[in-house]
N, C-alpha and C positions, 0 to 999 in steps of 0.2 A: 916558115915565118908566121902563114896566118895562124898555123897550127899555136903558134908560141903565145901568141896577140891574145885567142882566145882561152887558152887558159890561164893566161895572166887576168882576162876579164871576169873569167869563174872566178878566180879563189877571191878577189877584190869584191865581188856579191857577196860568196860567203863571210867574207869579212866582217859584210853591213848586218848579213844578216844573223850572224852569231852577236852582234854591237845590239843592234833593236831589243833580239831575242834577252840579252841579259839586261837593259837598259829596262824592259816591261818586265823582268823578274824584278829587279830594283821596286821600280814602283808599287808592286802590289805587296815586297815586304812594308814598303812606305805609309803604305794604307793599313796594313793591319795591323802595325802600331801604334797608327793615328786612332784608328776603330777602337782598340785596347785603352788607349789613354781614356779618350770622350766615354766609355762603357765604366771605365775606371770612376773617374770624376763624376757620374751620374749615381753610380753608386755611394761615392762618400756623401754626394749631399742629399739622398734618399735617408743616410742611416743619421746623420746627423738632423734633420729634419724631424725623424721619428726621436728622437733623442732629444728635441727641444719643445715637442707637443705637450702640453698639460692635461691630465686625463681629472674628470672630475671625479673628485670624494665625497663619498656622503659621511655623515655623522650622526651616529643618535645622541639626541639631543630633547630635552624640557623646558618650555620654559611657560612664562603666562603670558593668556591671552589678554591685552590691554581694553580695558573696559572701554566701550562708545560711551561717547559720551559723557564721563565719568559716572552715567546712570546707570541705576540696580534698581529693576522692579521686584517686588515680591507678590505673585497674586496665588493665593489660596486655588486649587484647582476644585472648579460645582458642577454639579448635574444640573444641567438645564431642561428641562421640560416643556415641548410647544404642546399648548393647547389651543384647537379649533374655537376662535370666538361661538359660534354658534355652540359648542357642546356647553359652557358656559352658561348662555343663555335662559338653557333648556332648565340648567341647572337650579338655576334662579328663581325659573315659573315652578319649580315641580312642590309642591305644597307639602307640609310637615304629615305624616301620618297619622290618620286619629289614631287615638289608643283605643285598644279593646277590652282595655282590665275593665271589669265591672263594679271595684270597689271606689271608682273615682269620679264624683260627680260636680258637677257646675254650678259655683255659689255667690252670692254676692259680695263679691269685695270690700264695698263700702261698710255692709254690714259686719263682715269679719274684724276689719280693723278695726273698727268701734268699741267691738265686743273684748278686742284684744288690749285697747285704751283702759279700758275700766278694770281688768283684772294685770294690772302695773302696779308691783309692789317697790317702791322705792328702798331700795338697802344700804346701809350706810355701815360703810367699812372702819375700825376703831385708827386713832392717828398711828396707833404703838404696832400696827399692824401691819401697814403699808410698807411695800416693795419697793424698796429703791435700786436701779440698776445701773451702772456706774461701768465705763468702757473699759475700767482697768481691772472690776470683777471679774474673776477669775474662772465662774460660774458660765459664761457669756461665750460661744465656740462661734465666733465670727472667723468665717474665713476671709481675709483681703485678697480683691483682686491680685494675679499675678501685672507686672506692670510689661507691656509688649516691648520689646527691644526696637531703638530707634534708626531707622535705616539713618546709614553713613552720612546719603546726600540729604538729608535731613536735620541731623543734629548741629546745634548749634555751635558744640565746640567739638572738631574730628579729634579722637584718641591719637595722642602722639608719639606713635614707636621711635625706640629707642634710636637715636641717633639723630631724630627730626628734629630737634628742640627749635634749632634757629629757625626752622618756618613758622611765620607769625599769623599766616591767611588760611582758611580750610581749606582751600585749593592748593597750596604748600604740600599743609600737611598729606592729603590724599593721597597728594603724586609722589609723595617720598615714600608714603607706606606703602604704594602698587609697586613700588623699584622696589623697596627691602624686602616684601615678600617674594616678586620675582628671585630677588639673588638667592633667599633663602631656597625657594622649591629647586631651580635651577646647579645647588651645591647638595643638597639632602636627597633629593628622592632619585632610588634606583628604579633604573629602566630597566634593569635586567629581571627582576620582578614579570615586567611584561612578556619579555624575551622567553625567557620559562615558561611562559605559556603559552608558545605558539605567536604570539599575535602580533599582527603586522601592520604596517597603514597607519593611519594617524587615529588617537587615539584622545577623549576628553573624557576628566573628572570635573566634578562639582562639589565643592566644601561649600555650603554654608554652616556657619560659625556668628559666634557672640561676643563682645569684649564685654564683659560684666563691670559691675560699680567698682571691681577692684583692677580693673586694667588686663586679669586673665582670662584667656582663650578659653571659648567652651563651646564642642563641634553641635551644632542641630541638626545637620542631616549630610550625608555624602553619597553622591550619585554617579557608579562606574558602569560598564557592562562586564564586570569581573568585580567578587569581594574581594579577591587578592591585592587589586588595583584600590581599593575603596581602604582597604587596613593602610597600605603603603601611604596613600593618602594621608589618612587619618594619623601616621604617626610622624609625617611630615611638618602638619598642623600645630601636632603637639610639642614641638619644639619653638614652637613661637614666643617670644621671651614675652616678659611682662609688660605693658604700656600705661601709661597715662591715661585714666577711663575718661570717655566721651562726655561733657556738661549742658545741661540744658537748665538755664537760670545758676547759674554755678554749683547746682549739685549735679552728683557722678548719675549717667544713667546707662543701662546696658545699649550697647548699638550691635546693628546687625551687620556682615560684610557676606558677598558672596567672592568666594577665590575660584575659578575656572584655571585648571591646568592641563595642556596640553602637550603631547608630543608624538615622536614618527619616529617607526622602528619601521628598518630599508630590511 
């Protein structure tokens, strides 16, 4: 009977213990598809994440530098020279050199021109002889100055490119012709030009230019660190349409403009 009691109490152990044993199998499949899911879900919003980052783009791109100020200097580039006041000085005291020619002697002035008074022959020119010179003579190779082109912020009336008409103020006008030339260099001029030859980083030209008494563009000088950059330049320029020339007292006179253009090849 006890015999019976206790293996009735064994198999009832192994009962419990086969019940645990598979109850912890349970759980840890439980867990590693809880582990799968969270591993899951971390992953979709990793890839969706990267999937809604914006990466930046560059662009090449030109356009113009807007003038400070709405000032344009123009200064003539001099050699300057310091000299020592004292050398100067020196210069000052050091007396004329006698001459040593022998043929040249020291006379009295007063006496000279006396002598030179008395032998004055009075000549008298016939009327039918006399020279008349008249500015439309033909005879007569007067050069006239050329006349200096008048800076922008200077002229009394700014040139008015096409399309400005309705600004009535030279402040108007200025700011409308720095926007039309922007758009024009901004539409016209190939960067690829630049690309072609290596170059990279930002990069500036310099047009200075004339609007003449007839309203058209005429280049004076273009400053790249490439000719290639200076012609593309230049023929960007030249497409500048015709304007309204600049008036000082209401006639047309030439004005000067300096165009700075820039841009950045990545």
């Amino acid at each position: 009977m006890n015999n019976l009691n206790k293996n009735h109490d064994s198999v009832l152990q192994n009962e419990k213990n086969v019940k645990k044993s598979q109850k912890h199998d349970a759980n840890l499949q439980k867990n590693s598809t809880l582990y799968f899911q969270v591993g899951l879900i971390l992953c979709l919003l990793a890839t969706y994440a990267a999937l809604e980052m914006s990466f930046k783009t560059s662009k090449d791109f030109a356009y113009v530098i807007p003038e400070e100020d709405n000032t344009i200097y123009e200064v003539d580039p001099e050699i300057y020279k310091i000299v020592k006041k004292e050398n100067l000085e020196k210069k000052k005291e050091v007396a004329k050199p006698k001459s040593k020619n022998p043929d040249f002697e020291i006379v009295d002035d007063k006496k000279e021109i006396e002598e030179a008074e008395d032998k004055i022959i009075d000549v008298v020119v016939p009327d039918d002889k006399k020279v008349i010179l008249t500015p439309d003579d033909s005879s007569l190779n007067i050069e006239q100055p050329d006349e200096e082109p008048v800076n922008i912020m200077a002229v009394q009336k700014v040139p008015i490119f096409p399309g400005c008409e309705g600004e009535t103020t030279n402040d108007g006008r200025r700011q409308c012709l720095s926007e039309k030339l922007s758009k024009l260099v901004q539409r016209k001029f190939d960067i690829d030009v630049a690309s072609n030859l290596g170059i990279t980083g930002k990069q500036r030209i310099y047009v200075s230019f004339k609007i003449n008494k007839l309203g058209e563009v005429e280049i004076i000088k273009t400053k790249a660190n490439h000719k290639d950059l200076e012609k593309e330049a230049n023929r960007v320029v030249g497409k500048i349409p015709t304007m309204q020339p600049g008036k000082n007292n209401n006639n047309p006179v030439e004005v000067s403009y300096m165009l700075p253009i820039q841009f950045n090849i990545q």
